[in-house]
C-alpha positions in Angstrom: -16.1 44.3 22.5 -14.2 46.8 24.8 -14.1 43.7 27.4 -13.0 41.2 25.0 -10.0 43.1 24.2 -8.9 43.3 27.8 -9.7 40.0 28.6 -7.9 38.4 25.5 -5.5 41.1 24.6 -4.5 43.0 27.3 -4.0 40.7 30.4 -1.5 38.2 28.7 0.3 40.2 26.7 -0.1 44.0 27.6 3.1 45.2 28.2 4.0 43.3 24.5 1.6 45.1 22.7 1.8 48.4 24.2 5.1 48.5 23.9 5.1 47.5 20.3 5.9 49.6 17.4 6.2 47.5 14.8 4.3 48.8 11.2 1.5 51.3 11.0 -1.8 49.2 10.9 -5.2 50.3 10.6 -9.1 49.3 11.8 -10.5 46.3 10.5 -12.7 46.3 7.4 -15.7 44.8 8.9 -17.7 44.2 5.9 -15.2 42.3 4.5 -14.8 40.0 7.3 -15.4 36.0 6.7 -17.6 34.7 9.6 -16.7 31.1 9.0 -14.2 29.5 6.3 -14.1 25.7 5.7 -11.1 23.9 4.3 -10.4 20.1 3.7 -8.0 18.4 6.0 -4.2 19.0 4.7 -5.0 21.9 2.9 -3.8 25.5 3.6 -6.3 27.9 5.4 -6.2 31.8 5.1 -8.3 33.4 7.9 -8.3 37.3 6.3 -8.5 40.4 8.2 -8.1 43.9 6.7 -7.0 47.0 8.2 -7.1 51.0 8.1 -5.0 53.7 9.0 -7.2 54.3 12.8 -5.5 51.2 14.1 -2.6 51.3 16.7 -2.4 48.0 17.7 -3.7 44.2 16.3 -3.1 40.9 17.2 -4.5 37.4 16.1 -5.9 35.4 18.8 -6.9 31.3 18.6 -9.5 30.9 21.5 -7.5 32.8 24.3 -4.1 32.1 22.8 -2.3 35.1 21.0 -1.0 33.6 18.1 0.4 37.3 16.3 0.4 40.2 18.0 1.3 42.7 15.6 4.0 41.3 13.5 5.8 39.6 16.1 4.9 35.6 16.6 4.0 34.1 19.6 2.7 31.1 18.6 5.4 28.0 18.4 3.6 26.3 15.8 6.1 26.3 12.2 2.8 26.2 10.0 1.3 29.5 11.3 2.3 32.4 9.5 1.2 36.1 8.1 0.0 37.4 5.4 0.4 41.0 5.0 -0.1 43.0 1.3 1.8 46.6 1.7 -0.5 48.1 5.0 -3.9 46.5 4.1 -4.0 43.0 4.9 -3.3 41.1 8.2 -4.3 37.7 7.6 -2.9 34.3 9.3 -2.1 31.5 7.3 -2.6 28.2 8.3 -0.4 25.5 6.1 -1.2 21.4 6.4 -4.5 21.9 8.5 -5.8 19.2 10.7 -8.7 18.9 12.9 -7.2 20.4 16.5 -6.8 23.6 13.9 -10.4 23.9 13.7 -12.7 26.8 16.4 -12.6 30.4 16.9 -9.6 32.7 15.7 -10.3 36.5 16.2 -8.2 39.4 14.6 -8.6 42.1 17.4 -7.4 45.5 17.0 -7.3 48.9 19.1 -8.1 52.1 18.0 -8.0 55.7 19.8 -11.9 55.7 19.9 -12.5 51.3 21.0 -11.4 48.2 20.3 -12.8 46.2 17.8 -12.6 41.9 16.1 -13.4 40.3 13.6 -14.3 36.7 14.4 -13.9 33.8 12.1 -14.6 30.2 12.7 -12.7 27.4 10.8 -14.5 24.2 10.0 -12.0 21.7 9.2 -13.9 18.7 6.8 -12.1 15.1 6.8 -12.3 12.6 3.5 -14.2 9.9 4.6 -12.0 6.8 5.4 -12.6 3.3 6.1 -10.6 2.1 9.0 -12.4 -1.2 10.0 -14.4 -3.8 8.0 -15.1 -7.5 7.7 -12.9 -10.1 6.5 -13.5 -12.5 4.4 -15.7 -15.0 4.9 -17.2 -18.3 4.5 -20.9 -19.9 6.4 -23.1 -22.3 5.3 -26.5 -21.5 2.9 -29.0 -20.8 5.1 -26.8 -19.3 7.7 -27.3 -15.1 9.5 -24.6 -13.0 8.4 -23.7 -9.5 9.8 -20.9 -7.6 7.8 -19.4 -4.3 9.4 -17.9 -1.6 7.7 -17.0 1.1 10.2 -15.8 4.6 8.7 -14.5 8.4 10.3 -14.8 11.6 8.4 -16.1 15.2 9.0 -19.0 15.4 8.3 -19.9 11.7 9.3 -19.5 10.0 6.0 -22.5 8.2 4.4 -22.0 4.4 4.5 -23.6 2.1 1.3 -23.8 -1.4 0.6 -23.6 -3.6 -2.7 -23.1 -7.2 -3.9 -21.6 -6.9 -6.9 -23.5 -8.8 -9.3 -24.6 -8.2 -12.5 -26.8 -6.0 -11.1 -24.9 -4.8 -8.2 -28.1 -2.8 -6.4 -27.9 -0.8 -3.2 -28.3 -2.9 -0.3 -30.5 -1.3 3.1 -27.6 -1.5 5.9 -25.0 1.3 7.0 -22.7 0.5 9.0 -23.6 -3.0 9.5 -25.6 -5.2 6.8 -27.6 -8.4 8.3 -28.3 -11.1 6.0 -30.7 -13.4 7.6 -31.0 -16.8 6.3 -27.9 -16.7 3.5 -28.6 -18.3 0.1 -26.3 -19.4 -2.9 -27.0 -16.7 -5.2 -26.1 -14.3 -2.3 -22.5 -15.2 -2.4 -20.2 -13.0 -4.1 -17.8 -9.7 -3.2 -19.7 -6.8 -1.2 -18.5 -3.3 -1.4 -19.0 -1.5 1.1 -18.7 2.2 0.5 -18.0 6.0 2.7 -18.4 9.0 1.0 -19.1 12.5 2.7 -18.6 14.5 -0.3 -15.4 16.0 1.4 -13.2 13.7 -1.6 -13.2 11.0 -3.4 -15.4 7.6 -1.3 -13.0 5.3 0.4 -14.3 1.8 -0.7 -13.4 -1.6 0.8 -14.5 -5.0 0.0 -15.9 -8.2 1.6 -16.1 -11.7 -0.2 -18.4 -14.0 1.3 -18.3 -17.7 0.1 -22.0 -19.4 0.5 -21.2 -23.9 1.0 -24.2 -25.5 -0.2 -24.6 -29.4 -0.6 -24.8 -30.8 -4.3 -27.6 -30.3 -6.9 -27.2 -32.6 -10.3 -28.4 -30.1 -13.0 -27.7 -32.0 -15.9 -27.1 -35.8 -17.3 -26.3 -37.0 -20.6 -27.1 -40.3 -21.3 -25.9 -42.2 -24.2 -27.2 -44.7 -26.9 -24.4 -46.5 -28.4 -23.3 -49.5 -30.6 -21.3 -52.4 -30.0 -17.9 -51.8 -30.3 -18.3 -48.1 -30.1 -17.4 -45.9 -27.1 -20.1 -44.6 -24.7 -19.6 -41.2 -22.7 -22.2 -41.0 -19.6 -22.1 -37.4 -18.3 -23.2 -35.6 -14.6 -23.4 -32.1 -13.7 -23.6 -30.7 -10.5 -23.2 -27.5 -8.8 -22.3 -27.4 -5.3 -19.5 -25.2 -3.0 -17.2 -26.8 -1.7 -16.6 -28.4 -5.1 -18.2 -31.8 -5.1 -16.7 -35.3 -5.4 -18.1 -38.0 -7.7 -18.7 -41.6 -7.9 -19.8 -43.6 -10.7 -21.7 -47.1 -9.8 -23.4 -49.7 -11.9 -25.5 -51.5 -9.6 -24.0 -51.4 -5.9 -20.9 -51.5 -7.4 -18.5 -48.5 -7.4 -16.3 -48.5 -10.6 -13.0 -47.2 -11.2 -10.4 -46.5 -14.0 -9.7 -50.3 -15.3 -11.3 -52.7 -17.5 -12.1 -50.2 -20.6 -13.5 -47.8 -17.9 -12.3 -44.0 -17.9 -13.6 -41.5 -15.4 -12.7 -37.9 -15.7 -13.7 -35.2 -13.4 -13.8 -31.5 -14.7 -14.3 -29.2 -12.1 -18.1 -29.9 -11.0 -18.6 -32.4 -14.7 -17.5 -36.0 -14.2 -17.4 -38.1 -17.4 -17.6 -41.8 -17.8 -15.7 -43.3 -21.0 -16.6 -46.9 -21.8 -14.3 -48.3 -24.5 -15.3 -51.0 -26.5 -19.2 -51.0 -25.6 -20.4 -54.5 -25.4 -23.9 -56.2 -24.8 -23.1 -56.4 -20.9 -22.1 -52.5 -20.6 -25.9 -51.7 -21.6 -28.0 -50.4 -18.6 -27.9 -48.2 -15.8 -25.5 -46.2 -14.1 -25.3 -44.0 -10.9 -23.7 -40.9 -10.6 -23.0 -39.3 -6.9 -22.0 -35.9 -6.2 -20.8 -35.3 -2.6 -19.5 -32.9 -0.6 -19.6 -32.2 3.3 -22.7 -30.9 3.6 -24.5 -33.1 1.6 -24.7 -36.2 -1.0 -27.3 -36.3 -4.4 -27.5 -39.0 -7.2 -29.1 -39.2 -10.5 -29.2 -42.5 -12.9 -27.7 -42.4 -16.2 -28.1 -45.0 -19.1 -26.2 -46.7 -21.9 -28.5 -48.3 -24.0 -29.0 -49.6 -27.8 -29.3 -47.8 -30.5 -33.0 -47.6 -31.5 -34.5 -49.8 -28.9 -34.2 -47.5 -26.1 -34.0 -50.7 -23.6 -31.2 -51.2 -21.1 -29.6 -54.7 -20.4 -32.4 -56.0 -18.1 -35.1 -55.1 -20.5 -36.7 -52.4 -19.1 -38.6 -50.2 -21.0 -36.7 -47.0 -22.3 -38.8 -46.2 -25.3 -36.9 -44.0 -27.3 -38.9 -40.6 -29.1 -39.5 -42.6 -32.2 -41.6 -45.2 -30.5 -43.2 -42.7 -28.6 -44.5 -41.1 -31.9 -45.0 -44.5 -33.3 -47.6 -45.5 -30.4 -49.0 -41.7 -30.1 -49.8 -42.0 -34.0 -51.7 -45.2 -33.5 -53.7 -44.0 -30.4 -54.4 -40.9 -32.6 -56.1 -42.9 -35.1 -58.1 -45.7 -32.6 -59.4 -42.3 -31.3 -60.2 -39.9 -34.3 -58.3 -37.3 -32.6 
């Protein structure tokens, strides 16, 4: 300790504090010395150091820089002040702290008898903060993904992954979260989440859109009468949004002639006014986007005979039961 004192205290500033007689300080109170105070970045840090009526000199020293020696200031920095209650307390204050603040500050004093510190080391912590992450993007199904989310803090924040679905369950990646082989129900907004328990996570988000080629889920076919209107209907689900054509036969058909074809987002509707004997039979619907074309047949047929204009045989659920009742009977089932 004798050594530290000359080696800190003396050699810079020995004609300073031996020629100082500023207020009448006294010997540290070593039991009541912090060995190590942390404090969040921006905050104010007070590094305490107590005193008795033995001392003749003190000083606060930052690594080998003397910062107070006594009362008067060496150090240029405007946040750095004292703390002093009447004769007992010689504490620094540290206003707005930030990392470079953190390491070693020692309150070293001299007595008649030795010199003697009190050492206290200040951990600054850092709210976790995300400073780099993916954009936003868009791949095909079946496609690798890799989205980053790259985050600074002190202690090294934590880094979590979800997709927020309904469920929205962790997903296993830190700072970088693979998806091999990409599917539809994998689309959706990822958070992506740094926490360090230093404040409140930063969070930051990724939206990933997954193009897939069409899939008709749904068709609604129609039985209508003569002079009635008939509404065929296709759904399909595909990303980008899918296109539709209506054909009967090989022939694509289009807004004329009593024909009406809405499209509703990813349902297309055909409307045939005025249903005649000829309009009976079957109809294609085709969904289409880049990646991809599907079809699915549709039919406008009679009421009650379940048969489209060429005759084929639709048999409708009452002849089915009709027929299932008779082979019922020929077999004593």
């Amino acid at each position: 300790m004798h050594y530290f004192w000359i080696y800190s205290v003396w050699i810079p500033g020995v004609a300073f504090l031996f020629g100082f007689q500023g207020f009448p300080v006294r010997s540290v109170d070593m039991q009541r010395a912090t060995d190590n105070i942390t404090i969040r970045q921006g905050d104010t840090a007070i590094i305490r150091c107590y005193v008795d009526d033995k001392v003749s000199r003190v000083a606060w020293l930052n690594r080998s820089n003397i910062i107070f020696a006594g009362q008067d200031k060496w150090s240029l920095d405007p946040r750095v002040d004292l703390v002093t209650k009447g004769q007992l307390e010689y504490s620094l204050r540290i206003q707005k702290v930030d990392v470079y603040d953190e390491g070693s500050y020692t309150c070293s004093i001299q007595t008649k008898q030795q010199p003697k510190t009190s050492q206290v080391y200040l951990i600054v912590q850092v709210p976790a903060s995300i400073y780099k992450v993916s954009e936003d993007i868009t791949v095909n199904e079946g496609s690798n993904v890799t989205l980053s989310c790259l985050a600074s803090g002190r202690p090294d924040p934590a880094i979590t992954w979800r997709l927020l679905n309904p469920s929205a369950e962790p997903l296993e990646g830190e700072e970088y979260l693979d998806i091999i082989g990409i599917m539809r129900n994998q689309a959706g907004r990822y958070e992506c989440k740094a926490s360090n328990d230093v404040a409140t996570p930063d969070v930051k988000y990724v939206n990933v859109v997954v193009n897939y080629p069409p899939t008709i889920k749904k068709t609604q076919s129609s039985e209508t009468p003569v002079g009635r209107m008939g509404m065929l209907q296709c759904d399909a689900t595909a990303v980008p949004t899918p296109e539709f054509e209506w054909y009967r036969d090989e022939k694509r058909l289009s807004n004329a002639q009593g024909l009406n074809i809405q499209i509703l987002g990813t349902t297309t509707i055909l409307m045939i006014a005025n249903v005649t004997e000829e309009d009976y039979g079957n109809y294609t619907c085709v969904a289409s986007n880049r990646l991809g074309v599907q079809n699915a047949s549709v039919f406008l047929y009679r009421p009650g005979t379940g048969r489209d204009i060429n005759g084929s045989a639709c048999v409708s659920q009452s002849l089915w039961l009709l027929l299932a009742s008779f082979a019922c009977l020929f077999f004593k089932c």
